[in-house]
C-alpha positions as CSV (number, residue, x, y, z in Angstrom):
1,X,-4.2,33.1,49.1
2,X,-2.2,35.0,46.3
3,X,-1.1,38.5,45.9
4,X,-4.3,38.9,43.9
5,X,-6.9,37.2,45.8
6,X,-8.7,36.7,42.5
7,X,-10.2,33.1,41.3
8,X,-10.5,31.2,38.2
9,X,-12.3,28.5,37.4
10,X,-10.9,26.7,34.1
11,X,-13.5,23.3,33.1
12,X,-11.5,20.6,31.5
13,X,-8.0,21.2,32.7
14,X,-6.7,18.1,33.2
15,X,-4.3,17.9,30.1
16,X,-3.9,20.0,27.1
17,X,-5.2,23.7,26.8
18,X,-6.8,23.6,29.8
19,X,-4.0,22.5,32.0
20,X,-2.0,25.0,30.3
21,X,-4.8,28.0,30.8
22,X,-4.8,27.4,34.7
23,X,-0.9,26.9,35.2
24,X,-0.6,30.6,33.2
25,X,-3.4,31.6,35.4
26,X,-1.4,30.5,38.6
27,X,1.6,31.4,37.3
28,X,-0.1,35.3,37.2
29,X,-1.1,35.3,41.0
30,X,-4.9,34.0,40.9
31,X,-6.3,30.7,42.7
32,X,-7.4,28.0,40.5
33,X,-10.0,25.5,40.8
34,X,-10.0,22.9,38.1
35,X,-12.1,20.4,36.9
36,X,-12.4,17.2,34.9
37,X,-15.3,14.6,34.3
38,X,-13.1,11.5,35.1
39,X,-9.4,11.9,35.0
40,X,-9.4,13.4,38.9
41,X,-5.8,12.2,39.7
42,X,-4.5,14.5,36.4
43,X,-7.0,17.6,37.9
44,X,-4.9,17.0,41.2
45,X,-1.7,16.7,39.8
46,X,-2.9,20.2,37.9
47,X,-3.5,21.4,41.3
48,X,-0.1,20.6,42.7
49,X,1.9,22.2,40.1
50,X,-0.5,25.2,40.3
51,X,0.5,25.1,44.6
52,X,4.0,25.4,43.4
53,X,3.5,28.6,41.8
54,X,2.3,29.8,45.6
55,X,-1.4,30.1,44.8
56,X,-4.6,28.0,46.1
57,X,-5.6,25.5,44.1
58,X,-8.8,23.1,44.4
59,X,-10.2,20.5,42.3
60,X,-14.3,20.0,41.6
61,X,-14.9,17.3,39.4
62,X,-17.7,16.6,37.6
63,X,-19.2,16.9,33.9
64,X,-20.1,20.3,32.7
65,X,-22.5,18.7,30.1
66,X,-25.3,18.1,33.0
67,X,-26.5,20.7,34.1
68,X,-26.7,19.6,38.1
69,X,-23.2,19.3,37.8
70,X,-22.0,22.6,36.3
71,X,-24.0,24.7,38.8
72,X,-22.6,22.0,41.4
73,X,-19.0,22.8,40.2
74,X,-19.7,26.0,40.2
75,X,-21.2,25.8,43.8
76,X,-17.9,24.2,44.8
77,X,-15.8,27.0,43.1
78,X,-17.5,29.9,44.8
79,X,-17.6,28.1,48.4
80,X,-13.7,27.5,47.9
81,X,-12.4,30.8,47.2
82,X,-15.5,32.8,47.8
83,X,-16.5,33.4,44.3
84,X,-15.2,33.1,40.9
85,X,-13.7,36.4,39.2
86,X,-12.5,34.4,36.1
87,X,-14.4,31.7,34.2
88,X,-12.8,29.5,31.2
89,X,-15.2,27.5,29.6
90,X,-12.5,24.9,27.8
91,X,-14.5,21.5,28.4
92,X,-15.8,20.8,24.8
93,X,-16.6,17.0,22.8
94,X,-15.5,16.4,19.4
95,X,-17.3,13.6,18.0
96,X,-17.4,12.9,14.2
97,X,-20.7,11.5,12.9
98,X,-22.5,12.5,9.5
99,X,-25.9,14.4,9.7
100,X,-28.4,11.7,9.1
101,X,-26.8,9.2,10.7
102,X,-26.7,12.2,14.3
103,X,-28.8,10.7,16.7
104,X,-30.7,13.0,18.9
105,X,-29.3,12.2,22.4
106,X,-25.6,12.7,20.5
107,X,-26.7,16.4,19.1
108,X,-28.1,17.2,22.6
109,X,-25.3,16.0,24.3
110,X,-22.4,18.0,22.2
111,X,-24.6,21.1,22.6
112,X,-24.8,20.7,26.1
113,X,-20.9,20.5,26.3
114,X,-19.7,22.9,24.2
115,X,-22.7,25.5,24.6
116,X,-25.1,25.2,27.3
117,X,-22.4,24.2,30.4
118,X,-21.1,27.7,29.3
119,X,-25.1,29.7,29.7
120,X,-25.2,27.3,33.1
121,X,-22.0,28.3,34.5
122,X,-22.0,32.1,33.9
123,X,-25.6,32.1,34.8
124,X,-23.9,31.3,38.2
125,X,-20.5,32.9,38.3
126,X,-21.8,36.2,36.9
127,X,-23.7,37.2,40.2
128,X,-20.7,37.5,42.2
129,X,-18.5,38.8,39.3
130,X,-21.7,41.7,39.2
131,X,-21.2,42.3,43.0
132,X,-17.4,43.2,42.8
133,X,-17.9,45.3,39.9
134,X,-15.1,42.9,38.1
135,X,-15.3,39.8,36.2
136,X,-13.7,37.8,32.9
137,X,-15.7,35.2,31.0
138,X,-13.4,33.3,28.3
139,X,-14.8,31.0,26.0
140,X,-13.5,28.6,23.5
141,X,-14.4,28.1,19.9
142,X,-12.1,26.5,17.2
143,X,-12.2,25.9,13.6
144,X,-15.3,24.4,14.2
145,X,-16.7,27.7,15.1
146,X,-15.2,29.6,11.8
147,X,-15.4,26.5,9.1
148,X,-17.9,23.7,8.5
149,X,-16.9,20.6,8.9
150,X,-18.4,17.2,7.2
151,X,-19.7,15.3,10.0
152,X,-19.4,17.9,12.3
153,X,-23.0,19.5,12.6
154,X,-23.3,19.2,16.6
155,X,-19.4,20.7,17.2
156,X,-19.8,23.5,14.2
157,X,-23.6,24.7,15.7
158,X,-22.2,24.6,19.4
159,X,-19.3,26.7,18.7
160,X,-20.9,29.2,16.6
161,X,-23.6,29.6,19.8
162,X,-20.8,30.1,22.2
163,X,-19.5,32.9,19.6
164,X,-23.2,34.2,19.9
165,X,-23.4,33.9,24.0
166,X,-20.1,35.4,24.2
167,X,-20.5,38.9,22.0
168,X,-24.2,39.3,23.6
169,X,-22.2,38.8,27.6
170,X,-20.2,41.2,26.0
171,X,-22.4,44.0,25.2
172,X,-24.8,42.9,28.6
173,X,-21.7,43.3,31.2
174,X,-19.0,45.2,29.8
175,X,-20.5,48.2,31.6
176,X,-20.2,46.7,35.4
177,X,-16.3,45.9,34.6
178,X,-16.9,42.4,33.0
179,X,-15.8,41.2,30.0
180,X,-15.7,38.4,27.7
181,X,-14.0,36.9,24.8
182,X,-13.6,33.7,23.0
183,X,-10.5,32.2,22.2
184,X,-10.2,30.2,18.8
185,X,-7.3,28.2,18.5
186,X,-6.1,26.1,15.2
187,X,-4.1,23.3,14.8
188,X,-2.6,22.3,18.4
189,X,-0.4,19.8,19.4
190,X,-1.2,17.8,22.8
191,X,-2.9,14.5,24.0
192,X,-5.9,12.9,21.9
193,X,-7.7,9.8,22.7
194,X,-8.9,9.3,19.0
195,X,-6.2,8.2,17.3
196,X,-8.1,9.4,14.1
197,X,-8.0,12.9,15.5
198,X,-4.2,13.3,16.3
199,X,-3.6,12.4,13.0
200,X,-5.7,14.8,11.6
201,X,-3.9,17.7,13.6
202,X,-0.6,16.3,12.9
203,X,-1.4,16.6,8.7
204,X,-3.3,20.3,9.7
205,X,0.5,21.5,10.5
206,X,1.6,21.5,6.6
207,X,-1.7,24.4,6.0
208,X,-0.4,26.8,8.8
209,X,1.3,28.9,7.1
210,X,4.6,29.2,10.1
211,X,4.9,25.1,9.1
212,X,4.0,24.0,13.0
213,X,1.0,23.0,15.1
214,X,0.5,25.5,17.8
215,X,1.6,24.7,21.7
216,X,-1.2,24.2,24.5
217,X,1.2,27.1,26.1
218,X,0.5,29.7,23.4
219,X,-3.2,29.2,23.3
220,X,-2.9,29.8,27.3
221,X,-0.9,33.2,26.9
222,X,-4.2,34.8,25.1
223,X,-6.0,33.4,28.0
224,X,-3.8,34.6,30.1
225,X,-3.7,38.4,28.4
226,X,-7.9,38.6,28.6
227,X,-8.0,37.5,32.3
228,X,-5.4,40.4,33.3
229,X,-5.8,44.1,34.0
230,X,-4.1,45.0,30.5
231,X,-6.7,42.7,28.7
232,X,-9.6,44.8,30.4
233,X,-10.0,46.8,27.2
234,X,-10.7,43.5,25.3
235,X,-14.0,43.1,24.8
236,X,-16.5,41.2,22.7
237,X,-13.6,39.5,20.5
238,X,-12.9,36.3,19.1
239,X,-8.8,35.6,19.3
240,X,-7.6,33.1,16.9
241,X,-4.5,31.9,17.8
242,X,-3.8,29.9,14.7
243,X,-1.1,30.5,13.3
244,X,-2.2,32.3,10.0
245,X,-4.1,29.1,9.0
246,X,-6.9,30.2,6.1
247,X,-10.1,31.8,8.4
């Protein structure tokens, strides 16, 4: 166990952001238990870096967007490392598709991603976080959550609901030591399967105004500042790590 004893549990952190979040996480003295929907050999490489850092790590796959599976992966975390003090909601879908064309099933299923796995798994961390009298809740929100986008309906409404869910935990908690933020990041270089997409962050770098796409790494030092005891004043707020780009 490490120096702290505390736990996070960071959904979608087998690459990018998320990877990053639960290696500055470990790197800070708390467990992690990380999770993916497919890609469980990158969750337990994750792990093994994380065990380097001399913390537990653990891996509980599944897909946030269903709701047996968040409370099971939530289930998982808690029987682990006896509860979860810190929960990242990263795991979020991106799909591109214009508003009448949207089916239904594709609307409900970004909204389960992005929003709902976020209500299911603080519906089942927050008892625990409640009983110690300590607790973090970071979300994630993007552009998305700031701008809309064309063909971006689903990603734009899920986003701005997390925003919602996160100020009202906020207000709800803050009082019994638990707090929670959202973190917005811009532009950020790392691994895409859409081809489209990574070129679309690649041209975003000439609007930042400090002429770069952000690193996974710098999105996971704000993470890492609102899980710690100096972030505990931090409350409520949506940090865009963005590098100046037009809000």
């Amino acid at each position: 166990m490490s120096d702290s004893g505390r736990t996070a549990l960071i959904t979608g952190s087998g690459r990018n952001i998320g990877r990053a979040c639960a290696l500055a996480l470990a790197a800070d003295g708390f467990n992690v238990v990380l999770n993916g929907s497919s890609d469980e050999a990158a969750c337990d490489a994750v792990a093994a870096e994380a065990r380097n850092l001399g913390v537990r790590a653990e891996v509980a796959m599944g897909d946030v967007g269903k709701e047996a599976d968040a409370r099971e992966i939530a289930q998982q975390a808690i029987g682990h490392c006896g509860g979860v003090d810190v929960l990242v909601n990263n795991a979020a879908i991106r799909p591109s598709s214009p508003f009448l064309e949207m089916t239904e099933e594709e609307w409900t299923r970004v909204l389960n991603t992005n929003f709902q796995a976020g209500f299911w798994l603080a519906r089942a961390c927050l008892p625990g976080m409640v009983e110690k009298g300590w607790g973090r809740i970071i979300n994630f929100a993007g552009m998305n959550a700031i701008h809309g986008y064309n063909g971006r309906a689903h990603v734009s409404a899920s986003k701005h609901a997390a925003w919602g869910l996160t100020k009202a935990l906020a207000m709800e908690f803050g009082p019994q030591g638990i707090t929670a933020n959202i973190i917005s990041p811009g532009p950020i270089a790392g691994e895409r399967d859409d081809p489209a997409a990574a070129a679309h962050i690649a041209e975003m770098a000439a609007r930042v105004p400090v002429g770069r796409l952000g690193t996974s790494d710098e999105v996971a030092a704000a993470c890492a500042l609102l899980a710690s005891e100096k972030g505990a004043f931090i409350n409520g707020q949506m940090i865009q790590v963005n590098g100046g780009a037009e809000t």
